[in-house]
PyMOL Python script that loads the backbone (N, CA, C, O; Angstrom):
from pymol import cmd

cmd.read_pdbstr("""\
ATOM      1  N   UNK A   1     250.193  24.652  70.108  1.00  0.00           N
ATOM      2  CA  UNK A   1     251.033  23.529  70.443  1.00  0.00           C
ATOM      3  C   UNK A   1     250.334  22.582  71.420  1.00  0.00           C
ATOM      4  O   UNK A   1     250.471  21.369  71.584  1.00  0.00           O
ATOM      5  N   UNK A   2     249.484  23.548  72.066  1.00  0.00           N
ATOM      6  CA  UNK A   2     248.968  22.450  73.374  1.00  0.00           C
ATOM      7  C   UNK A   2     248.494  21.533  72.745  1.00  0.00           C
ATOM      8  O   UNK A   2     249.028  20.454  73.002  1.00  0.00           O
ATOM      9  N   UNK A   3     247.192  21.485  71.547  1.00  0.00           N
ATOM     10  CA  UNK A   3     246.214  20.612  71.162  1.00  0.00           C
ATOM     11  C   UNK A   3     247.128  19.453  70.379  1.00  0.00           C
ATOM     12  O   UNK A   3     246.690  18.303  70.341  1.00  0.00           O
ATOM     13  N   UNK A   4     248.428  19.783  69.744  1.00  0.00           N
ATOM     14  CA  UNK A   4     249.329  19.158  68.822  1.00  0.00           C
ATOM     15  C   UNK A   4     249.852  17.961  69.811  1.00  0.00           C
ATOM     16  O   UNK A   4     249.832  16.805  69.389  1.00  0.00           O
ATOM     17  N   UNK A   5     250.359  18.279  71.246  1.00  0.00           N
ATOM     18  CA  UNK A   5     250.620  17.261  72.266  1.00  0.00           C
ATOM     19  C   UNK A   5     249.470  16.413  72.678  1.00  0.00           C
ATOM     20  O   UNK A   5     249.646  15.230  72.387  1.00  0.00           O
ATOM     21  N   UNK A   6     248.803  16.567  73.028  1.00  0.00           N
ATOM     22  CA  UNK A   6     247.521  15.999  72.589  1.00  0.00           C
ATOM     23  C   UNK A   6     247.096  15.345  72.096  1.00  0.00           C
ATOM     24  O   UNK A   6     246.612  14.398  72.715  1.00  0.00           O
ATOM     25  N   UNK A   7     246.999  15.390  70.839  1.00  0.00           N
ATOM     26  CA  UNK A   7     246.445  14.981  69.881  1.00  0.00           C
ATOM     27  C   UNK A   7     247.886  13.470  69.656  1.00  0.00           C
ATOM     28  O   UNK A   7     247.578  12.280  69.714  1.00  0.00           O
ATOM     29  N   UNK A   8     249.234  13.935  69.434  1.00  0.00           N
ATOM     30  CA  UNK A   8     250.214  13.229  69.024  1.00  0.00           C
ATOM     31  C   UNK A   8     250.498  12.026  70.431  1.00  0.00           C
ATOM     32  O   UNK A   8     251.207  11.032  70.275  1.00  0.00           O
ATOM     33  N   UNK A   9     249.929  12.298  71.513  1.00  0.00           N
ATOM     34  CA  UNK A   9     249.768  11.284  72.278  1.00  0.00           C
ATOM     35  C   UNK A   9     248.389  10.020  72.994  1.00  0.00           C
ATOM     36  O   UNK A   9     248.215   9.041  73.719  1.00  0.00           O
ATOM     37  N   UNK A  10     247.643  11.138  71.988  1.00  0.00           N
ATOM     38  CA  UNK A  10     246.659  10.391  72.103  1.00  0.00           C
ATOM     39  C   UNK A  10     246.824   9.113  70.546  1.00  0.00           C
ATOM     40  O   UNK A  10     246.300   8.006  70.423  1.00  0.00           O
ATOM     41  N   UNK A  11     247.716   9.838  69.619  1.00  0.00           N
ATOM     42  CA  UNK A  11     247.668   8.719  68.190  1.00  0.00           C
ATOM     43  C   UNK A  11     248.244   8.064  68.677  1.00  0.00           C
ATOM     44  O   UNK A  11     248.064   7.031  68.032  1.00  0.00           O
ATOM     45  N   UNK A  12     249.065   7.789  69.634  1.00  0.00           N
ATOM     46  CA  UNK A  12     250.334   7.156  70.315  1.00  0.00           C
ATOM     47  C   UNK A  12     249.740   5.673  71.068  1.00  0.00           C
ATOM     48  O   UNK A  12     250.118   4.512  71.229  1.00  0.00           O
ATOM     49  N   UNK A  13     248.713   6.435  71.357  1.00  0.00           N
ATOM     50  CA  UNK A  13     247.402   5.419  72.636  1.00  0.00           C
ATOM     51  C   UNK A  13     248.180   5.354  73.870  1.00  0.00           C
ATOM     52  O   UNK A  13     248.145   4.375  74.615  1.00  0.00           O
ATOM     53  N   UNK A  14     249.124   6.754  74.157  1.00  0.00           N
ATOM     54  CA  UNK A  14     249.867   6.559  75.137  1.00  0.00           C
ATOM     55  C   UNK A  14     248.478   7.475  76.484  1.00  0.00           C
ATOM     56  O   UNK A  14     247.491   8.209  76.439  1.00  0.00           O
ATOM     57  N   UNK A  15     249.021   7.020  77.121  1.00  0.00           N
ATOM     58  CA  UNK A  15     248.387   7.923  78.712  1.00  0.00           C
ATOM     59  C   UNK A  15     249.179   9.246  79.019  1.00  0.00           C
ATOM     60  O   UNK A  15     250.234   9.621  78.509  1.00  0.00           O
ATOM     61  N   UNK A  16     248.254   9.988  80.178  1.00  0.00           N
ATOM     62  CA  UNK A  16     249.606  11.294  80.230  1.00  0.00           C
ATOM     63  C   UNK A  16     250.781  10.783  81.334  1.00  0.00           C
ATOM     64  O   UNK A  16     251.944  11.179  81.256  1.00  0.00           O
ATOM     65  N   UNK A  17     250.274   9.783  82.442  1.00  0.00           N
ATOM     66  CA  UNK A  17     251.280   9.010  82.623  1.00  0.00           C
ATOM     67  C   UNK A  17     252.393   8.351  82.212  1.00  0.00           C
ATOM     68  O   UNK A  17     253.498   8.475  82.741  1.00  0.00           O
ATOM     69  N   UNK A  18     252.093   7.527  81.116  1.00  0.00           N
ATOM     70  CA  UNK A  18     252.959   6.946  80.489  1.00  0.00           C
ATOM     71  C   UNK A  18     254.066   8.158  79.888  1.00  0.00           C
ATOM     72  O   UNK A  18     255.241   8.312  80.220  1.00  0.00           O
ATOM     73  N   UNK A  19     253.384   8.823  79.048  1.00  0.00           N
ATOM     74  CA  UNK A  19     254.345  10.347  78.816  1.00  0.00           C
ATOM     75  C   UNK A  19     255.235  11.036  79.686  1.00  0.00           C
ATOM     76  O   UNK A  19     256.293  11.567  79.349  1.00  0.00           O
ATOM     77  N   UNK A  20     254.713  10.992  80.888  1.00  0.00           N
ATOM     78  CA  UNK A  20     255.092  11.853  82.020  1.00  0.00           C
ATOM     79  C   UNK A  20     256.299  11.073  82.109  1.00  0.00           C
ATOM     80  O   UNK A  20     257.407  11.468  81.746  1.00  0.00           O
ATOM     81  N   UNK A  21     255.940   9.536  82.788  1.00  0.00           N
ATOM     82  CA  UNK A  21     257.107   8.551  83.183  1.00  0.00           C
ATOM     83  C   UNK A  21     258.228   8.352  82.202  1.00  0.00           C
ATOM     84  O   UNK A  21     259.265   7.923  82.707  1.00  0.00           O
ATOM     85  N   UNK A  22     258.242   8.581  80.860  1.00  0.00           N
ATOM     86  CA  UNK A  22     258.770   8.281  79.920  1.00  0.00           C
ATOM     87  C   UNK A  22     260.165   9.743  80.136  1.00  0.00           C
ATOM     88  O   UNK A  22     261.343   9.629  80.473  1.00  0.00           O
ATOM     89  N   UNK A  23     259.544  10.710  79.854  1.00  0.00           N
ATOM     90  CA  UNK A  23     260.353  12.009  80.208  1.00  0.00           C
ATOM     91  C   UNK A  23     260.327  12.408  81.425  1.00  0.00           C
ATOM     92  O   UNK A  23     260.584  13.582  81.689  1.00  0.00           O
ATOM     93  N   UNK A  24     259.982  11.421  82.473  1.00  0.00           N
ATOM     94  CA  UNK A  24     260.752  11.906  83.738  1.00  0.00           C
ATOM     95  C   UNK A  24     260.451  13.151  84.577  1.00  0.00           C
ATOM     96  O   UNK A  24     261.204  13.698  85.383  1.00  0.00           O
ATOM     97  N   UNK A  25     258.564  13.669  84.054  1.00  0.00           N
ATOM     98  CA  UNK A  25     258.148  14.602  84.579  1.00  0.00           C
ATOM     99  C   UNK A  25     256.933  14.462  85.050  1.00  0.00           C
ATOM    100  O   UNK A  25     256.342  13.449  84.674  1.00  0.00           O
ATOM    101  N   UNK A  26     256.251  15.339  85.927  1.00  0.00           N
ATOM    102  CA  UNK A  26     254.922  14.838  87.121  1.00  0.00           C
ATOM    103  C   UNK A  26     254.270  14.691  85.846  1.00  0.00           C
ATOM    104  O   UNK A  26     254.725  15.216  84.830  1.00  0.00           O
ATOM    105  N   UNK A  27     253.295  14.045  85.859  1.00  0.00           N
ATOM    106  CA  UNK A  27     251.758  14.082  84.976  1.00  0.00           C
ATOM    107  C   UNK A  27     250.753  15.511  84.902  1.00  0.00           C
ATOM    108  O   UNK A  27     250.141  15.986  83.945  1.00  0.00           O
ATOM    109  N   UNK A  28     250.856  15.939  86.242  1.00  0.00           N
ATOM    110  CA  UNK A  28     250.417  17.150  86.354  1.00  0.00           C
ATOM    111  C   UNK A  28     250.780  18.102  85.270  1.00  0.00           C
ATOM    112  O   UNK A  28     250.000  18.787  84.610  1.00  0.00           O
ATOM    113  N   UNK A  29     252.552  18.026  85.147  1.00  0.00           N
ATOM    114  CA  UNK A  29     253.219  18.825  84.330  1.00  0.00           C
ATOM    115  C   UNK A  29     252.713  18.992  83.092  1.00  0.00           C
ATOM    116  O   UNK A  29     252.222  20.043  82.679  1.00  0.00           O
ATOM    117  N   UNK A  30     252.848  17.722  82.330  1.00  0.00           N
ATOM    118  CA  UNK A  30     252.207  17.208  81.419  1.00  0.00           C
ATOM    119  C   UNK A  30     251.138  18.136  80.949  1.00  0.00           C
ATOM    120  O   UNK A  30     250.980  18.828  79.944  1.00  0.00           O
ATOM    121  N   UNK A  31     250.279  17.840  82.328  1.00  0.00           N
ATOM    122  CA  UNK A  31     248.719  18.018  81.649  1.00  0.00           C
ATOM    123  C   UNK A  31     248.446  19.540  81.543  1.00  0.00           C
ATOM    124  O   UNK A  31     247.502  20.002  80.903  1.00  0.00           O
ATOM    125  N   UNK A  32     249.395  20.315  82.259  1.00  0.00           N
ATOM    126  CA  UNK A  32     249.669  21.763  82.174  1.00  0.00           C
ATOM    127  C   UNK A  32     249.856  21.959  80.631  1.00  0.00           C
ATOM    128  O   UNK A  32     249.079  22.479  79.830  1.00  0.00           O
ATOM    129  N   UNK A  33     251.239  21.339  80.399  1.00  0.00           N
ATOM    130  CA  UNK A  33     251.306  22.057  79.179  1.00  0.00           C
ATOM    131  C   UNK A  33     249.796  21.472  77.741  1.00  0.00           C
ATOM    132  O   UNK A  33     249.390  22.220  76.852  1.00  0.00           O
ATOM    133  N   UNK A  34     249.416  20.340  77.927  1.00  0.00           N
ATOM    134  CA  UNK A  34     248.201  19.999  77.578  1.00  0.00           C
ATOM    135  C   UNK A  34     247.281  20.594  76.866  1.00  0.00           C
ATOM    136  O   UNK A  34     246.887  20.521  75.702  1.00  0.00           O
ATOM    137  N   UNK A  35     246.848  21.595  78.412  1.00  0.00           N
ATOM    138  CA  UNK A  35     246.000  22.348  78.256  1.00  0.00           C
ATOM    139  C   UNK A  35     246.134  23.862  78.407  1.00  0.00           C
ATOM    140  O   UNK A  35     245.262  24.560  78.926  1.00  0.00           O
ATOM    141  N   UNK A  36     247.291  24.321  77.914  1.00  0.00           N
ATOM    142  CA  UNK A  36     247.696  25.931  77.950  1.00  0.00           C
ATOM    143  C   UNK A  36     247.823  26.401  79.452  1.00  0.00           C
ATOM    144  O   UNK A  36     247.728  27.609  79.671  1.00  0.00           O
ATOM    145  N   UNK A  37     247.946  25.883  80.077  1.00  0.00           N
ATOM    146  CA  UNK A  37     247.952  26.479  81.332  1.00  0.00           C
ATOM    147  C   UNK A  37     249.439  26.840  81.697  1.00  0.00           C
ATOM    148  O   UNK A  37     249.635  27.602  82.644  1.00  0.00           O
ATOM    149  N   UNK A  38     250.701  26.219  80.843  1.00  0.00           N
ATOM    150  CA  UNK A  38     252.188  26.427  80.798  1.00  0.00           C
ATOM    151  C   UNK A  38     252.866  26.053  79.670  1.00  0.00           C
ATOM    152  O   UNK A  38     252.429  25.059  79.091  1.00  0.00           O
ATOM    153  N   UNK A  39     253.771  26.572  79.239  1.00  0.00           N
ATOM    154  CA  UNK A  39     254.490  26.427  78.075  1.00  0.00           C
ATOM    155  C   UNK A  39     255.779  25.912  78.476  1.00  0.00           C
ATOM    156  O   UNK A  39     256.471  26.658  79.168  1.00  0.00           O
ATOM    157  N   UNK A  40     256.319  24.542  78.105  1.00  0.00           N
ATOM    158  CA  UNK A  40     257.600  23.959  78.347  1.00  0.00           C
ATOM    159  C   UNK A  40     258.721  24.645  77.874  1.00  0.00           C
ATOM    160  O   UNK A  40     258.832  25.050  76.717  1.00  0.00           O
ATOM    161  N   UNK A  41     259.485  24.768  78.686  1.00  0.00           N
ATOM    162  CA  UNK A  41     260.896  25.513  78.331  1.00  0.00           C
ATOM    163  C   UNK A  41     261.708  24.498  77.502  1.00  0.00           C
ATOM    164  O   UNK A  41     261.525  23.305  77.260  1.00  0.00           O
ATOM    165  N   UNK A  42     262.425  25.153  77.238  1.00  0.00           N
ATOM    166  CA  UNK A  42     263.412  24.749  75.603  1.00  0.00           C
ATOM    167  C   UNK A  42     263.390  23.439  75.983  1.00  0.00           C
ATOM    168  O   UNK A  42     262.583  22.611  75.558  1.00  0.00           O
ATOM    169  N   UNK A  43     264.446  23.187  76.947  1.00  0.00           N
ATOM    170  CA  UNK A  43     264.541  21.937  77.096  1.00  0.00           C
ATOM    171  C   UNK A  43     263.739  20.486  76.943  1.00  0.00           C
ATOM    172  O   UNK A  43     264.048  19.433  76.385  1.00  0.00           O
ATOM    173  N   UNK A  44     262.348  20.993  77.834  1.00  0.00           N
ATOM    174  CA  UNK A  44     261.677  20.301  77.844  1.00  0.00           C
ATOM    175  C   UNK A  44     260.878  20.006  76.455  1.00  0.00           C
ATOM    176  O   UNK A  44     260.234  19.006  76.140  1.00  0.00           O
ATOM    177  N   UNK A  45     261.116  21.130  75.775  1.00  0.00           N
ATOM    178  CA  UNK A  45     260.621  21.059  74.141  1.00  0.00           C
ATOM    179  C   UNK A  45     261.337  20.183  73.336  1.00  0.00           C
ATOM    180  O   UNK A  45     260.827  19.682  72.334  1.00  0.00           O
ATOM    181  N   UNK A  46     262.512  19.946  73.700  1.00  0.00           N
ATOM    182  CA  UNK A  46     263.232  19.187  72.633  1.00  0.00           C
ATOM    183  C   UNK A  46     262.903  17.383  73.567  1.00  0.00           C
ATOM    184  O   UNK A  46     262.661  16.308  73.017  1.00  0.00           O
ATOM    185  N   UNK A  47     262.990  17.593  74.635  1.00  0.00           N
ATOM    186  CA  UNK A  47     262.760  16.014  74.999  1.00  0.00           C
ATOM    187  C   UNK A  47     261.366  15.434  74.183  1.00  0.00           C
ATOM    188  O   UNK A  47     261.176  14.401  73.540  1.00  0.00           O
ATOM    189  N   UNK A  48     260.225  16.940  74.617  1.00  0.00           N
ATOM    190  CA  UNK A  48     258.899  15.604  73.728  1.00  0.00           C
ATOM    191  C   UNK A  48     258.872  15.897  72.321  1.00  0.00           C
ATOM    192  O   UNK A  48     257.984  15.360  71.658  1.00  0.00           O
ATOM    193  N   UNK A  49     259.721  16.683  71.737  1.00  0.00           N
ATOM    194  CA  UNK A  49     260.064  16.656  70.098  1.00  0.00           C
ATOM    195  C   UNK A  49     260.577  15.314  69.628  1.00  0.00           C
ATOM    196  O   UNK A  49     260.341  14.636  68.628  1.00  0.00           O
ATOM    197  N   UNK A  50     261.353  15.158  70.676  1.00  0.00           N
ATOM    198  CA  UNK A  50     262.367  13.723  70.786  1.00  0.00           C
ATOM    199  C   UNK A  50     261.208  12.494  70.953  1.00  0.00           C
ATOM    200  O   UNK A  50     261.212  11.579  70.131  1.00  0.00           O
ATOM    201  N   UNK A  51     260.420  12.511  71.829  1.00  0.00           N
ATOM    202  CA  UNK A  51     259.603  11.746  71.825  1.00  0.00           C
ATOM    203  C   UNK A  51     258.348  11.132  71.121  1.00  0.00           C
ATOM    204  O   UNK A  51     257.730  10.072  71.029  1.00  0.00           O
ATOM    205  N   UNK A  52     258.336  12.489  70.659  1.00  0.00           N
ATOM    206  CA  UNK A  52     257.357  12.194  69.323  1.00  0.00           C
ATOM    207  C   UNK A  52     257.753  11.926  68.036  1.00  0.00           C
ATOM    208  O   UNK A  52     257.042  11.380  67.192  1.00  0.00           O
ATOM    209  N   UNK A  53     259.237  12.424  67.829  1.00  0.00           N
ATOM    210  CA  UNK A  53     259.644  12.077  66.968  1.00  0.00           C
ATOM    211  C   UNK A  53     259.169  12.840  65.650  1.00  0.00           C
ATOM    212  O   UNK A  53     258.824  12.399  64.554  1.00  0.00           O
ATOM    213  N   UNK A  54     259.262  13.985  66.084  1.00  0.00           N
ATOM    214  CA  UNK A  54     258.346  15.287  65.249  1.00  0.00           C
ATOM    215  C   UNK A  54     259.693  16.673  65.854  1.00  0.00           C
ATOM    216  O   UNK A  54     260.407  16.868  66.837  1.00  0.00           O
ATOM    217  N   UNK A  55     259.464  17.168  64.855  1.00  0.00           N
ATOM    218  CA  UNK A  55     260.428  18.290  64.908  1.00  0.00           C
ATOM    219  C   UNK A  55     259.833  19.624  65.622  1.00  0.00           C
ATOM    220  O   UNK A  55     258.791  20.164  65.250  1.00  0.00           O
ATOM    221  N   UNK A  56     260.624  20.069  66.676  1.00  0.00           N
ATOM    222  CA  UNK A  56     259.683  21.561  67.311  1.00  0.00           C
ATOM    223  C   UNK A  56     259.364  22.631  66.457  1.00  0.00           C
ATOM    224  O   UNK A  56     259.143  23.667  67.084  1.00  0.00           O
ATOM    225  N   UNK A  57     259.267  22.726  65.241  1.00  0.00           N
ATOM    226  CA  UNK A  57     258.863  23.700  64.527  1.00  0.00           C
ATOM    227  C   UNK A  57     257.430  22.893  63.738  1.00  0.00           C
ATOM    228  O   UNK A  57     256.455  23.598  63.481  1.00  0.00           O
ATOM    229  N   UNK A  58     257.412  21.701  63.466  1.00  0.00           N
ATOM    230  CA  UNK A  58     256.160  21.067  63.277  1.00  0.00           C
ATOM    231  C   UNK A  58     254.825  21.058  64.163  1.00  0.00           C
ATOM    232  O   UNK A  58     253.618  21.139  63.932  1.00  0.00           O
ATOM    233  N   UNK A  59     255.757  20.901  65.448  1.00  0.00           N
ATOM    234  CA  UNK A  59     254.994  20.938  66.850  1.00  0.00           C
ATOM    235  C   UNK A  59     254.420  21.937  67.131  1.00  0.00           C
ATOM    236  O   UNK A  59     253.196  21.887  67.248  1.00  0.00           O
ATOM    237  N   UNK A  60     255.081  23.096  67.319  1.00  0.00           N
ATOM    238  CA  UNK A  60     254.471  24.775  67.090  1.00  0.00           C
ATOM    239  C   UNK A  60     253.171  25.262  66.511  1.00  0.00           C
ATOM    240  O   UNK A  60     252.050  25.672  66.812  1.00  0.00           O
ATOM    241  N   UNK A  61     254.100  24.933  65.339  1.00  0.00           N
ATOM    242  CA  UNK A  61     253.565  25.523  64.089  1.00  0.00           C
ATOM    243  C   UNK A  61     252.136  25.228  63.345  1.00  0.00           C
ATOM    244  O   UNK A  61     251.192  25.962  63.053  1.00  0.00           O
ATOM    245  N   UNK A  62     252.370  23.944  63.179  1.00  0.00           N
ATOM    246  CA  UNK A  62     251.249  23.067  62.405  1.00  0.00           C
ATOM    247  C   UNK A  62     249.864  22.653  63.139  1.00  0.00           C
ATOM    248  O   UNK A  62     249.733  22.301  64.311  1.00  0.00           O
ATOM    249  N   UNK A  63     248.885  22.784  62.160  1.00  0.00           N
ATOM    250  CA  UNK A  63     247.527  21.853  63.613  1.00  0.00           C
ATOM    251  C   UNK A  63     247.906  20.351  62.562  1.00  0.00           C
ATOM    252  O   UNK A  63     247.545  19.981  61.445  1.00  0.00           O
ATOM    253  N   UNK A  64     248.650  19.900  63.436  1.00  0.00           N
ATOM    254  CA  UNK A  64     248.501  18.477  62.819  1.00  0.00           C
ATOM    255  C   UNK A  64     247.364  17.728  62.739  1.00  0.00           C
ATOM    256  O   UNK A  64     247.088  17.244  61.641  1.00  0.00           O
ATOM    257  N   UNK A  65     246.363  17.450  64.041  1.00  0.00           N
ATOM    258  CA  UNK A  65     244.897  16.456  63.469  1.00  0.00           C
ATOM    259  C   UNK A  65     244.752  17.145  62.110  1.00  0.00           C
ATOM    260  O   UNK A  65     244.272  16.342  61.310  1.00  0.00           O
ATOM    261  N   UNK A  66     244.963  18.193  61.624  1.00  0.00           N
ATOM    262  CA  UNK A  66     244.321  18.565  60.519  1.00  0.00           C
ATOM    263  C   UNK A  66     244.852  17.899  59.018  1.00  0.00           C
ATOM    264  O   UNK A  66     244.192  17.872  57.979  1.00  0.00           O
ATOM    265  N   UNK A  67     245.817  17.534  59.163  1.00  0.00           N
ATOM    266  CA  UNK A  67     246.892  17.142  58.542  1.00  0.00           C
ATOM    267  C   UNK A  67     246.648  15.589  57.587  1.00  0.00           C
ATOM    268  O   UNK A  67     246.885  14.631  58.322  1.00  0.00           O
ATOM    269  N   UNK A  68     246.346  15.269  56.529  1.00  0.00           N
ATOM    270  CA  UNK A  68     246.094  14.066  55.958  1.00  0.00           C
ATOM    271  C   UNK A  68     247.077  13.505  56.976  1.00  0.00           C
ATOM    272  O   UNK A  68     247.760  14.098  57.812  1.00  0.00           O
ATOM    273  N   UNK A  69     246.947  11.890  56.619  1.00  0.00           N
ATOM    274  CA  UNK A  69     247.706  10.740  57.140  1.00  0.00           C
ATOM    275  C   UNK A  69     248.820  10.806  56.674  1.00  0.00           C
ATOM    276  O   UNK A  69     249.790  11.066  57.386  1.00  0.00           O
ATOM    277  N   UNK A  70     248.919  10.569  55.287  1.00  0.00           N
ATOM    278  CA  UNK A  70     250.230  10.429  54.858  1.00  0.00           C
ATOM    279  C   UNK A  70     251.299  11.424  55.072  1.00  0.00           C
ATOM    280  O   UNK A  70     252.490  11.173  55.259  1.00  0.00           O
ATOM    281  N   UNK A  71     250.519  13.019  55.003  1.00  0.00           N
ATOM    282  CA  UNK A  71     251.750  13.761  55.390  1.00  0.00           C
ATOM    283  C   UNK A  71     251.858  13.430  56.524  1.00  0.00           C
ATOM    284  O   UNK A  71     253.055  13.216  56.717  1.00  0.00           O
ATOM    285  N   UNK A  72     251.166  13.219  57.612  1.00  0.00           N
ATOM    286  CA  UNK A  72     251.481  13.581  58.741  1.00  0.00           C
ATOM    287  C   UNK A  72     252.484  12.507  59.284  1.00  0.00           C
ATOM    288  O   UNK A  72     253.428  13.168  59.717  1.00  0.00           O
ATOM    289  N   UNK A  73     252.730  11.265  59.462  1.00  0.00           N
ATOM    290  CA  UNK A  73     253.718  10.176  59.098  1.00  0.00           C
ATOM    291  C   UNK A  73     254.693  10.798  58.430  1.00  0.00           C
ATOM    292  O   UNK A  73     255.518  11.245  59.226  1.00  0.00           O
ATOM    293  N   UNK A  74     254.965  11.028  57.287  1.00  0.00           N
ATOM    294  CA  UNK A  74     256.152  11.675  56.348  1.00  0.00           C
ATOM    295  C   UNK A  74     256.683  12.903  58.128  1.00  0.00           C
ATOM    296  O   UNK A  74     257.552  12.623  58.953  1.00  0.00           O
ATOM    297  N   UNK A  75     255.833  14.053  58.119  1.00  0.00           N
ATOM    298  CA  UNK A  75     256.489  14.711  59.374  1.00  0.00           C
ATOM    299  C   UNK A  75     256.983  14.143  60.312  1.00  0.00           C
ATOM    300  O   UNK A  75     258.154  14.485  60.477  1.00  0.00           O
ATOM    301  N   UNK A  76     256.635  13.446  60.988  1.00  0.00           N
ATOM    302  CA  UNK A  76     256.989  12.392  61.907  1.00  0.00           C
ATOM    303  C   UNK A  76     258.288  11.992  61.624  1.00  0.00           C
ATOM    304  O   UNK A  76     259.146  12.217  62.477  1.00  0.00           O
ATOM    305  N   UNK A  77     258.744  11.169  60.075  1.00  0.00           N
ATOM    306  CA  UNK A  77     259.688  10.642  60.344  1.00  0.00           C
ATOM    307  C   UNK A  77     260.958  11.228  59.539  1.00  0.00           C
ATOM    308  O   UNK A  77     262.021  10.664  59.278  1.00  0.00           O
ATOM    309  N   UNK A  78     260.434  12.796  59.163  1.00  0.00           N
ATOM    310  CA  UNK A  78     261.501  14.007  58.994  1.00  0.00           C
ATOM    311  C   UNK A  78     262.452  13.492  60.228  1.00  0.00           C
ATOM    312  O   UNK A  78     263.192  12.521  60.075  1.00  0.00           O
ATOM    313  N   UNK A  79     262.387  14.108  61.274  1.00  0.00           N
ATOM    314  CA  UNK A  79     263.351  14.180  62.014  1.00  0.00           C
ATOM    315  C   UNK A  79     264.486  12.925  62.027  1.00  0.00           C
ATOM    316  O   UNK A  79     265.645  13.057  62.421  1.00  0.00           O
ATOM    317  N   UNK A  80     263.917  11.736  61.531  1.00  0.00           N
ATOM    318  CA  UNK A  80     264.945  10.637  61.859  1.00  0.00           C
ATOM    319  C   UNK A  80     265.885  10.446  60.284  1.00  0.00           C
ATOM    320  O   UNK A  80     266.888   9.761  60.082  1.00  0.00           O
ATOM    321  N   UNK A  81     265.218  11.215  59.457  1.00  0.00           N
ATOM    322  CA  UNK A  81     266.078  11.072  58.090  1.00  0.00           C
ATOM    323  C   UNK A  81     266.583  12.582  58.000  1.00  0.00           C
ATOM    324  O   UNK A  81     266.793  13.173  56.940  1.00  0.00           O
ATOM    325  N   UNK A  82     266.761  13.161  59.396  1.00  0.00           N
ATOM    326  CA  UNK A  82     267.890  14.295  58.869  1.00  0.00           C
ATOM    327  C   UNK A  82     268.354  13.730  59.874  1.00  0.00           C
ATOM    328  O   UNK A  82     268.523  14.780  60.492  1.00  0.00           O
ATOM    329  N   UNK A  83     268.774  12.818  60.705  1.00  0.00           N
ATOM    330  CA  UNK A  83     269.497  12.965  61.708  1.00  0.00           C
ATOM    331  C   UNK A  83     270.571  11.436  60.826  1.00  0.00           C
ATOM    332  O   UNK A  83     271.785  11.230  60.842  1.00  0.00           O
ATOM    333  N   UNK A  84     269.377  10.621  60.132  1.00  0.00           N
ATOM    334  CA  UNK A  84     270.684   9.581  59.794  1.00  0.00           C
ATOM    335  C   UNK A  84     271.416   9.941  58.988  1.00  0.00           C
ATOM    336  O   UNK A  84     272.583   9.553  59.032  1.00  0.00           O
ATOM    337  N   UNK A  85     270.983  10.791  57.994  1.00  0.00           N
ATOM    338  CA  UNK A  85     271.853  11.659  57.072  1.00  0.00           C
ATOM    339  C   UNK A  85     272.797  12.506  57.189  1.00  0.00           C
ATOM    340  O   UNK A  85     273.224  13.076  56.185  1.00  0.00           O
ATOM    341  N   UNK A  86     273.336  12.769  58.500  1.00  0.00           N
ATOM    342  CA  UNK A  86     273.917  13.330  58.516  1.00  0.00           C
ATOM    343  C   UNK A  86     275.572  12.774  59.323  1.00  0.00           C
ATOM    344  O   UNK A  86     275.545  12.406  60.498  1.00  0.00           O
ATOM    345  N   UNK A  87     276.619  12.781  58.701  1.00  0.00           N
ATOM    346  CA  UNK A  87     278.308  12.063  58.884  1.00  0.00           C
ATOM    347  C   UNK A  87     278.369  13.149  59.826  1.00  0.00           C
ATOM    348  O   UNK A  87     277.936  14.290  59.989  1.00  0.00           O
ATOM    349  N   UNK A  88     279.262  12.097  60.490  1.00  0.00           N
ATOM    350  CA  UNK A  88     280.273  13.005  61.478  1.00  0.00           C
ATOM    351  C   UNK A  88     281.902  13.423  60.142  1.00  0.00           C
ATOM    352  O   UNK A  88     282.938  13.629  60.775  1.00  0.00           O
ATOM    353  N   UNK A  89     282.008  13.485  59.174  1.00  0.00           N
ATOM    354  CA  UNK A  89     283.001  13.802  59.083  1.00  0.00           C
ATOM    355  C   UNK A  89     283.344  15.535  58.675  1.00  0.00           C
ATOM    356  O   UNK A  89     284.507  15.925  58.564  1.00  0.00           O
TER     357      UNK A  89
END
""", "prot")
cmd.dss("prot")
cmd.show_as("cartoon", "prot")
cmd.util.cbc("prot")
cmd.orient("prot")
């Protein structure tokens, strides 16, 4: 997962700042989980799932750089076509 954050914020051309400031956590933090040195608790898993806009089982799971382009886009924007798809009734 570490290299997957990484990697998905570096396609971003975001900073670990900008990341950090965005979710409201030190940079340090950040760069912990980064580089294996800590693993984000649930919570914090679903905020940069949220932020990436990638689902935490993609995030986990997958080495995304490895990943053609096109799927990897299609993953990406899984999460927002199960979420519009789905009624409140």
């Amino acid at each position: 997962m570490r290299e997957n954050l990484k990697f998905l914020r570096k396609r971003r051309k975001k900073t670990q700042d900008d990341v950090a400031y965005a979710l409201k956590i030190k940079r340090s933090t950040l760069n912990s989980y980064e580089n294996g040195i800590c693993e984000p608790k649930l919570e914090r898993l679903i905020a940069l799932a949220e932020y990436y806009r990638i689902s935490i089982d993609d995030m986990i799971r997958r080495e995304l750089k490895k990943m053609p382009e096109s799927k990897l886009r299609a993953v990406e924007l899984m999460p927002i076509a199960i979420i519009e798809g789905v009624s409140n009734d």
